[in-house]
N, C-alpha and C positions, 0 to 999 in steps of 0.2 A: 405535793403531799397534802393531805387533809388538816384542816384545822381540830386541832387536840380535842375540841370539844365534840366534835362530830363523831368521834371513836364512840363515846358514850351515852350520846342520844341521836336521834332523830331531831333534826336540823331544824326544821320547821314546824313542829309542834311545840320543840323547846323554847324557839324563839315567838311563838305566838304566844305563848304565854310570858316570856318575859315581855313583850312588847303589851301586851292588855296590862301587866302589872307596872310598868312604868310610867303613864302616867294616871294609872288609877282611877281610870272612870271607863264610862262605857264607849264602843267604839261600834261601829259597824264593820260586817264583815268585810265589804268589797275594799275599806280604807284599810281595813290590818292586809287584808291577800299583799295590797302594793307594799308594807309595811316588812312584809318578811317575803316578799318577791314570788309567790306562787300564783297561779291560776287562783280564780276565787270561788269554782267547783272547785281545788282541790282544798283549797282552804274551809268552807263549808263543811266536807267529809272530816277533816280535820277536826274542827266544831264541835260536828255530833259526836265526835269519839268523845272528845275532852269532858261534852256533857252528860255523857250513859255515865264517864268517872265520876260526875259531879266537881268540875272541877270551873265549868263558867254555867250562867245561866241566858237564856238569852229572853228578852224584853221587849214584846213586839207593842210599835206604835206606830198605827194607821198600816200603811206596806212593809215597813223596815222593822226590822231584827236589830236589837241593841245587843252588844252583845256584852257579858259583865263577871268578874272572876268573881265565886264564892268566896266565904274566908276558907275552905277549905286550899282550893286555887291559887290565895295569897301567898299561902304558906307554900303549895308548891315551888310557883313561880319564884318565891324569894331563892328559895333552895336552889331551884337551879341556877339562876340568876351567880347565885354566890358560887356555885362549882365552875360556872361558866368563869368567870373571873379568876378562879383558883387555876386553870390549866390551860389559860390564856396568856 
């Protein structure tokens, strides 16, 4: 059976975002993709979604993309964070 939390989101967007808000700095994408176990094209696509929400921004220096939750993001991310917890 599915974990409670999957009923109500999307697995890996939800957890990408808690994983950027946990420890609160910037990360790169191909270390979050291992971080919530997807492909890192599928994580990217992920990315750009969350970004057209405004919900991370991403910070390029020299080749790499930092990637970094807005305060809008924060807030998401706590949110879920905390439902994630409530029906676990």
């Amino acid at each position: 059976m599915k974990d409670n939390f999957d009923i109500f989101f999307r697995r890996k967007p939800a957890l990408m975002m808690i994983a950027l808000r946990k420890l609160a700095r910037v990360r790169y994408g191909s270390v979050l993709a291992k971080e919530v176990d997807c492909t890192y094209s599928h994580a990217v696509k992920i990315l750009q979604t969350l970004e057209t929400l405004g919900l991370v921004t991403f910070e390029k220096q020299g080749r790499i993309k930092l990637i970094k939750l807005t305060n809008r993001g924060i807030e998401v991310a706590d949110s879920i964070s905390s439902i994630k917890q409530t029906v676990n």
